[in-house]
C-alpha positions in Angstrom: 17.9 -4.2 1.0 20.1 -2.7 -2.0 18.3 -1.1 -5.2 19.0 -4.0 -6.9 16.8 -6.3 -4.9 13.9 -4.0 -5.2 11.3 -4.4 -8.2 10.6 -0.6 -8.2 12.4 2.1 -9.0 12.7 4.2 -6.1 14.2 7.5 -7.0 12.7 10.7 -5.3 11.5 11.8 -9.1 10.5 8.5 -10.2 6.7 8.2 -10.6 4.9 7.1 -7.7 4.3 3.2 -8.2 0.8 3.9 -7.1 -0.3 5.5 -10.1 -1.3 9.8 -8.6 0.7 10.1 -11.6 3.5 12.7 -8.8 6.6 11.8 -7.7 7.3 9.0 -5.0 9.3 12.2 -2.7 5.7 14.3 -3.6 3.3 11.1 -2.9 4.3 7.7 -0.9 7.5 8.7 -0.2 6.9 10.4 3.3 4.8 8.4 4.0 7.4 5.6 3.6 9.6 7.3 5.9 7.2 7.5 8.8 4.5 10.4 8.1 1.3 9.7 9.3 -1.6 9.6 6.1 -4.0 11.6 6.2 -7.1 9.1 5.0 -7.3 5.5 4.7 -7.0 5.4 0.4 -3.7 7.2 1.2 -2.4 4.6 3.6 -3.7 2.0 1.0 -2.1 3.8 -1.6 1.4 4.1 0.5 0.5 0.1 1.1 0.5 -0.6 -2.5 4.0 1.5 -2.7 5.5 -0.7 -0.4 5.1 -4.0 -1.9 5.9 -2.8 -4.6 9.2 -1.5 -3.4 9.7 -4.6 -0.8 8.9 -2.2 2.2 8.3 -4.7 4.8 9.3 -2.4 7.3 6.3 0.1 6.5 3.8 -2.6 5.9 4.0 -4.1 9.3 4.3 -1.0 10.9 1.0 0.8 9.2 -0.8 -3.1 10.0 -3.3 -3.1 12.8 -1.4 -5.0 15.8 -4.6 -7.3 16.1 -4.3 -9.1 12.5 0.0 -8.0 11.7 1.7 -11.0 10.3 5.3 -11.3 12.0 6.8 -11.2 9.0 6.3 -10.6 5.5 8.6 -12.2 2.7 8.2 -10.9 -1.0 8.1 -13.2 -4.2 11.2 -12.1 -5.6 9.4 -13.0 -9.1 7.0 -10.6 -8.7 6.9 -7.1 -10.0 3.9 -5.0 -9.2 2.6 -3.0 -12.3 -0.6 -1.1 -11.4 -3.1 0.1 -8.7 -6.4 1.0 -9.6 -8.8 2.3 -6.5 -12.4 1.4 -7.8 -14.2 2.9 -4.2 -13.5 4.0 -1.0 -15.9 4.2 2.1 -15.3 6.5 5.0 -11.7 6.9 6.1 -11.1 10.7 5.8 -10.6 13.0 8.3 -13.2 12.7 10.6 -14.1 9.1 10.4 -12.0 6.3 12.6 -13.1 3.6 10.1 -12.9 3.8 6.0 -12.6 0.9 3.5 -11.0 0.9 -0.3 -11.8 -1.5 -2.6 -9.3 -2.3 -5.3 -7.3 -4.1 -8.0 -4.0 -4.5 -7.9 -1.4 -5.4 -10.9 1.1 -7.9 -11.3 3.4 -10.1 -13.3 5.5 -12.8 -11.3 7.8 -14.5 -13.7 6.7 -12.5 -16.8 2.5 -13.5 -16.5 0.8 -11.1 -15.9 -2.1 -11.2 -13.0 -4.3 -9.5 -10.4 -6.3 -9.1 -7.2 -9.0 -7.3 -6.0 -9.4 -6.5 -2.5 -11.7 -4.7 0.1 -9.5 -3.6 2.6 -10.9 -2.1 6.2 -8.6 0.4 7.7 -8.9 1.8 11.3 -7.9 5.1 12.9 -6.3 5.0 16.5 -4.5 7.6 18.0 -4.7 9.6 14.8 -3.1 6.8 12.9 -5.0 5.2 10.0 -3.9 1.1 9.9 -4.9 -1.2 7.4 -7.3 -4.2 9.1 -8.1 -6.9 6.9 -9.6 -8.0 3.8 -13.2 -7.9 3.7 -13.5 -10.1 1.0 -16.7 -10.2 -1.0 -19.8 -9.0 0.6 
C-alpha cells in the first residue's frame, strides 16, 4: 500500500494517531512492525493506529484466531481522527485477560462520527490479542 492510499500520516516523527501525544517510531510504531505490547490498552491503542493507517496486516495478526475475520477491507472514505480510552480492566502484566472501553473518531466523506466499544483482549503465550466487542453490559 503506497502513502498515498493511507489516511494517516505515517512518518516516524509524526504524532502517534492514537493520541500519547509521542511519536508513532516512540509509540505504535514497533508495535506495527511486530513487537509484542506490553498490556492490553497498548495493543488497543496499536489497534486504533492501524486502522487508522490501513494496517490490515497488524490487525489480523494481533486478532485472537477464534473470532479473526479473513480479511479486512477499509472505507477508503474514512479518516480516523481521535481515540479516547475512557477505562480499562485488567490487562497488564500479570493478568491473561484485560478489557478497554472506548470511543473512537471519525469522519467518512467529510461527517464527522463515532463508536464506543468494550473490547476484551486475551494473553497467550505472552501475547495480548484483541477478542471481541463486549458490547453494552
Amino acid at each position: 500500500m503506497s502513502r498515498a492510499d493511507r489516511s494517516t500520516d505515517t512518518r516516524p516523527d509524526s504524532p502517534c494517531p492514537c493520541g500519547r501525544g509521542v511519536p508513532l517510531s516512540e509509540c505504535c510504531g514497533p508495535l506495527l512492525a511486530g513487537a509484542s505490547a506490553p498490556t492490553a490498552e497498548r495493543l488497543m491503542r496499536a489497534r486504533y493506529t492501524a486502522f487508522a493507517t490501513r494496517d490490515a496486516a497488524h490487525l489480523l495478526r494481533t486478532w485472537h484466531p477464534s473470532t479473526r475475520p479473513r480479511s479486512i477491507e477499509f472505507d477508503p472514505g474514512q479518516r480516523w481522527t481521535g481515540l479516547e480510552v475512557l477505562h480499562t480492566t485488567g490487562g497488564g502484566f500479570l493478568h491473561t485477560t484485560g478489557t478497554v472501553d472506548f470511543r473512537a473518531h471519525w469522519t467518512a466523506d467529510g461527517v464527522p462520527d463515532s463508536m464506543r466499544e468494550h473490547s476484551r483482549f486475551v494473553r497467550e503465550d505472552g501475547e495480548w490479542h484483541y477478542l471481541d466487542d463486549r458490547g453494552d453490559d
